[in-house]
PyMOL commands that place a pseudoatom at each C-alpha (Angstrom):
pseudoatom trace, name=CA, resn=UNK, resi=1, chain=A, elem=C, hetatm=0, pos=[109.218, 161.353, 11.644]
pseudoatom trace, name=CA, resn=UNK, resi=2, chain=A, elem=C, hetatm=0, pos=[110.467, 158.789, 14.194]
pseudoatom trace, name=CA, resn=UNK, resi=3, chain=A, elem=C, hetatm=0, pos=[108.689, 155.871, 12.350]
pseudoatom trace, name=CA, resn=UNK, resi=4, chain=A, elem=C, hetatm=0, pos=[110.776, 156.861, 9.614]
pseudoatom trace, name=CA, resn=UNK, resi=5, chain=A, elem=C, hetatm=0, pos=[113.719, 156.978, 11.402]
pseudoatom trace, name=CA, resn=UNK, resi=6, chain=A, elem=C, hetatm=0, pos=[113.386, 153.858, 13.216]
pseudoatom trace, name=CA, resn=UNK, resi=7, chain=A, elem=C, hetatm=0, pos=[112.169, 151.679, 10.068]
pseudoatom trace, name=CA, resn=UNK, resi=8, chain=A, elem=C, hetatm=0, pos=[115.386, 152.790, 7.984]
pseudoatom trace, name=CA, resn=UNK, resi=9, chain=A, elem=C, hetatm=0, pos=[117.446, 151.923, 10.832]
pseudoatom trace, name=CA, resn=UNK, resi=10, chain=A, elem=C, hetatm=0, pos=[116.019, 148.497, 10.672]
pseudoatom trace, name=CA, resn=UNK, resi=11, chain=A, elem=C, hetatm=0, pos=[116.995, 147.874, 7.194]
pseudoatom trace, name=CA, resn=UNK, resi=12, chain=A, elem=C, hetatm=0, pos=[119.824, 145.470, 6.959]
pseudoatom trace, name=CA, resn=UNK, resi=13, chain=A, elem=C, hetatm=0, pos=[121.990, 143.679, 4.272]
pseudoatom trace, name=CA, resn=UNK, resi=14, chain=A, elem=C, hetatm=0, pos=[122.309, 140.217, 3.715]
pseudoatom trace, name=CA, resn=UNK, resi=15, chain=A, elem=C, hetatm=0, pos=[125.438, 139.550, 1.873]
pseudoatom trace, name=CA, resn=UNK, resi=16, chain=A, elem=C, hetatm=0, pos=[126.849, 135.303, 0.746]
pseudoatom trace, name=CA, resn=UNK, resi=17, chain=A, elem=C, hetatm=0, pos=[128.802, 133.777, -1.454]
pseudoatom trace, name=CA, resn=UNK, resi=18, chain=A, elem=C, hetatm=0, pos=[127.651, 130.608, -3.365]
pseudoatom trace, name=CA, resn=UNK, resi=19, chain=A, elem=C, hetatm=0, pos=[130.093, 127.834, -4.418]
pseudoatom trace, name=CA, resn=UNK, resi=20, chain=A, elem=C, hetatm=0, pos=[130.683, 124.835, -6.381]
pseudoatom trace, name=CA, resn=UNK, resi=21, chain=A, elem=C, hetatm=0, pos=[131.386, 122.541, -3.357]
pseudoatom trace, name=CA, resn=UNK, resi=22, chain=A, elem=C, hetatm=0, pos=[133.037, 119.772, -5.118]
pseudoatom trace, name=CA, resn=UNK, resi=23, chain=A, elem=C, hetatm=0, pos=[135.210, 122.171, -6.381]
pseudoatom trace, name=CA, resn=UNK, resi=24, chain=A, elem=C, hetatm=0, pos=[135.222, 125.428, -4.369]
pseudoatom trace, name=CA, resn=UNK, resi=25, chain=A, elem=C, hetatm=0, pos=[134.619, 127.718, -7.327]
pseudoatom trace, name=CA, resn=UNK, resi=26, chain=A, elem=C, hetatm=0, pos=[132.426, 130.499, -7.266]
pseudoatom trace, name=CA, resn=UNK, resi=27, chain=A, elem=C, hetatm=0, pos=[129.268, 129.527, -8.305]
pseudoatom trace, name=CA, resn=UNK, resi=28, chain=A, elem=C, hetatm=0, pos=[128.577, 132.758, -10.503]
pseudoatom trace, name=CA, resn=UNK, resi=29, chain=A, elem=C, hetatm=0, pos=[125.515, 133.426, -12.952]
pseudoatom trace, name=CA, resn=UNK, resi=30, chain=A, elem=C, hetatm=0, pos=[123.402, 130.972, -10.332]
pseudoatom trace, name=CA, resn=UNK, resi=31, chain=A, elem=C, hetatm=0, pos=[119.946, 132.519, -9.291]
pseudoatom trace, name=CA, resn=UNK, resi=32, chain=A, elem=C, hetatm=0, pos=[119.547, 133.541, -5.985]
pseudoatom trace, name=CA, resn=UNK, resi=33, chain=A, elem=C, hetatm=0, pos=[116.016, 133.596, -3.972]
pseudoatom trace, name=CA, resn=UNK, resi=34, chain=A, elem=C, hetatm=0, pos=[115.553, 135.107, -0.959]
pseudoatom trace, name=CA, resn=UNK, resi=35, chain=A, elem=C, hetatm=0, pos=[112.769, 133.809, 1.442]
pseudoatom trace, name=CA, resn=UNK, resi=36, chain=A, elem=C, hetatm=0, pos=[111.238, 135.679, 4.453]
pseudoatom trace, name=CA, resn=UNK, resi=37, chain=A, elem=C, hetatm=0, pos=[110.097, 132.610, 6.439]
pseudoatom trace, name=CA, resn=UNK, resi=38, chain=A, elem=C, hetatm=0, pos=[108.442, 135.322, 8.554]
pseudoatom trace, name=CA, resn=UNK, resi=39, chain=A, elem=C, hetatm=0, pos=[105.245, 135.644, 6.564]
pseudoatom trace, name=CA, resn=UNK, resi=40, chain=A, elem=C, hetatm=0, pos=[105.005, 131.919, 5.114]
pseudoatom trace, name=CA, resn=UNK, resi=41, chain=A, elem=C, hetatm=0, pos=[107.413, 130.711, 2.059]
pseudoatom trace, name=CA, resn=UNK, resi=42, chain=A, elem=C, hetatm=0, pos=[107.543, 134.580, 0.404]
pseudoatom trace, name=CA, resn=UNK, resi=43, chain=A, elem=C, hetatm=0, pos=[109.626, 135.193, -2.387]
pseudoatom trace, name=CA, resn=UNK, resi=44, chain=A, elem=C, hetatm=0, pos=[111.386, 138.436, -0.833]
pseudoatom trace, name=CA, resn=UNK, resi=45, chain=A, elem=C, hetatm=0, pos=[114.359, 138.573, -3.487]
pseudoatom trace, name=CA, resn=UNK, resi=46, chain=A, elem=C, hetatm=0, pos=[115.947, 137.418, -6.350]
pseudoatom trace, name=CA, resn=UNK, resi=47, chain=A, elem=C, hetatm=0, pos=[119.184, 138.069, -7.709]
pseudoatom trace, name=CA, resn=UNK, resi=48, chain=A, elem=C, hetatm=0, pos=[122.414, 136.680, -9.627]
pseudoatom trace, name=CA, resn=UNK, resi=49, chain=A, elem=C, hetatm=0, pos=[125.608, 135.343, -8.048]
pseudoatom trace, name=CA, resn=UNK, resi=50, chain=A, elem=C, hetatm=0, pos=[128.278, 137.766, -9.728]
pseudoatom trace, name=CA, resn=UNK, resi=51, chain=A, elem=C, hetatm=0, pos=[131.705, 136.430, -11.561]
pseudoatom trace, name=CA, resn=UNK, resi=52, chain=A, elem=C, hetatm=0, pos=[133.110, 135.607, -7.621]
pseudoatom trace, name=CA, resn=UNK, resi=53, chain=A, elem=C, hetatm=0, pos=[129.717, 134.037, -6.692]
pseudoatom trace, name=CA, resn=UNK, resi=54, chain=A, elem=C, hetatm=0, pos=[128.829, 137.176, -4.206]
pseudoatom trace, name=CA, resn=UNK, resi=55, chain=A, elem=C, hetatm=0, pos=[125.728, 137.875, -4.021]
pseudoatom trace, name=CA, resn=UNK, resi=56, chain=A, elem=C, hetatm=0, pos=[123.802, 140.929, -1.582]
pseudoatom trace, name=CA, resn=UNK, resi=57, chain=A, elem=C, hetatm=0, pos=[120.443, 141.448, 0.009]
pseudoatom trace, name=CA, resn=UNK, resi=58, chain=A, elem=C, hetatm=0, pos=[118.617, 144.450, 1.365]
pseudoatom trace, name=CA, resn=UNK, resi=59, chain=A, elem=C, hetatm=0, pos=[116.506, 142.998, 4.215]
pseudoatom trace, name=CA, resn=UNK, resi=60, chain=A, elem=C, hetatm=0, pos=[113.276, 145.319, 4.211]
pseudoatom trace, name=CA, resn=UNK, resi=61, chain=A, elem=C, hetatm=0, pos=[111.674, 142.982, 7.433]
pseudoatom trace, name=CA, resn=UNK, resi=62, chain=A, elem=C, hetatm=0, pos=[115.008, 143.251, 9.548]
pseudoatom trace, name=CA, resn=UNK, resi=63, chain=A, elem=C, hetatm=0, pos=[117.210, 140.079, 9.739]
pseudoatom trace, name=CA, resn=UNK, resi=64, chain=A, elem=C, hetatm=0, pos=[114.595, 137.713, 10.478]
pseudoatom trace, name=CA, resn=UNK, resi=65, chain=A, elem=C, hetatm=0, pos=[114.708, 134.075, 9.592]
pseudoatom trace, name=CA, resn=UNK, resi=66, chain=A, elem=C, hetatm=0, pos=[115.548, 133.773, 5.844]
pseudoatom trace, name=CA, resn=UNK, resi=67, chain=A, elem=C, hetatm=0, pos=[116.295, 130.484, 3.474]
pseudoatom trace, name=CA, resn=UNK, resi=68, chain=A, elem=C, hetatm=0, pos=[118.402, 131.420, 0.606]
pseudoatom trace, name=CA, resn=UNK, resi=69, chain=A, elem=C, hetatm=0, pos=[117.583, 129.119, -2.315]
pseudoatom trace, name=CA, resn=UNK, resi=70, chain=A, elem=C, hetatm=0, pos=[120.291, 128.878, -4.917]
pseudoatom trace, name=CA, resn=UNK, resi=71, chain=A, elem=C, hetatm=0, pos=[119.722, 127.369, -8.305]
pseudoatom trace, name=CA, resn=UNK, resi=72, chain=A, elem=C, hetatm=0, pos=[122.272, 125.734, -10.833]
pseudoatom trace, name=CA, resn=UNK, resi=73, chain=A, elem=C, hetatm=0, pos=[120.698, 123.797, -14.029]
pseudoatom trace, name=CA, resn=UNK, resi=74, chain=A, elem=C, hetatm=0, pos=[117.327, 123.311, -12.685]
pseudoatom trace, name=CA, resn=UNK, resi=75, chain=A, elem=C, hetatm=0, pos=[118.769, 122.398, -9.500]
pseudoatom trace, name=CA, resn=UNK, resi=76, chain=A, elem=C, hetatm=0, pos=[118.155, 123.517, -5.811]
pseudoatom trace, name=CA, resn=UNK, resi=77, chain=A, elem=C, hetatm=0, pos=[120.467, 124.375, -2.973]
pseudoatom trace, name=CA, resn=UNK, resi=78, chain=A, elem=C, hetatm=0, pos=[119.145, 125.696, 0.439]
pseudoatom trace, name=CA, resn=UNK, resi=79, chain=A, elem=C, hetatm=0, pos=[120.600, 127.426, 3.197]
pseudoatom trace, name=CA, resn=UNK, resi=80, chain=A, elem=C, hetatm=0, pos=[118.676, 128.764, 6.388]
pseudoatom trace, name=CA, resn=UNK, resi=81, chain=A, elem=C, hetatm=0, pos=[119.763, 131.892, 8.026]
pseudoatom trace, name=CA, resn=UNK, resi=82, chain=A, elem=C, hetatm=0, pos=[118.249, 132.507, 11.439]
pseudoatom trace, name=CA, resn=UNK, resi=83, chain=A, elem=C, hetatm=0, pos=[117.316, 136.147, 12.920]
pseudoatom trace, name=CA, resn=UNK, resi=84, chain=A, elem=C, hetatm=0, pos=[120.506, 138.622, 13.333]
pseudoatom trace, name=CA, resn=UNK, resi=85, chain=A, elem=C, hetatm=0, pos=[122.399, 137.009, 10.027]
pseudoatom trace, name=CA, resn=UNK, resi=86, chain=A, elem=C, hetatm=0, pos=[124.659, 139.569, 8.097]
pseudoatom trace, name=CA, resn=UNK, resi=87, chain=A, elem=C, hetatm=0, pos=[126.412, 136.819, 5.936]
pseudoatom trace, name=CA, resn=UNK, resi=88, chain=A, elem=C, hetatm=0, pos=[126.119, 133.111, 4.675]
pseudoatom trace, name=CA, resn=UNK, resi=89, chain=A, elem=C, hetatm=0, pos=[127.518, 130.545, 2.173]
pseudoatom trace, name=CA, resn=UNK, resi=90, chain=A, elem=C, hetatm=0, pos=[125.492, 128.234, 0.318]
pseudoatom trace, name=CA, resn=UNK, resi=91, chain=A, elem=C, hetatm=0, pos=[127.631, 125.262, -1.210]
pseudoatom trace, name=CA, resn=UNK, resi=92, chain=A, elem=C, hetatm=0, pos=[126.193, 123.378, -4.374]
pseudoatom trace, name=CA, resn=UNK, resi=93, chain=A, elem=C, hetatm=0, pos=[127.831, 120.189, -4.891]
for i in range(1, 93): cmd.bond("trace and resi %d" % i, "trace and resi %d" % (i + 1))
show_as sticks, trace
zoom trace
């Protein structure tokens, strides 16, 4: 019972918002990848920037070091986020 306990008190959310940097617009419909760089290059995540370019997480390994991979028309945007994160932005441009 306290294995249980202690791994759902581990889980954490990773929350961003992804923008058009050249002109700070949300960036919203782009596909969003989340990496644990804990175990490798692993594909954790995926999910959609929404209409305001928000975008959310649930970090299963704890808040680790992640990269958050963003991509807009076959284009890539990266953005590390080292252990204890809780938010980030990722800026296409």
């Amino acid at each position: 019972m306290l294995t249980t306990l202690s791994s759902f008190a581990c889980a954490q959310t990773l929350t961003g918002t992804a923008t058009n940097g050249t002109g700070s617009k949300p960036a919203a419909g782009d596909e969003i990848i989340l990496i644990n760089l804990s175990n490798g290059m692993e594909v954790a995540a995926k999910t959609k920037a929404d209409s305001a370019g928000k975008f959310s997480f649930k970090l299963a390994d704890g808040a680790g070091p992640h990269l958050i991979r963003a991509i807009h028309q076959g284009v890539t945007y990266h953005q590390m986020t080292p252990p204890g994160t809780h938010s980030v932005e990722i800026h296409r441009n």
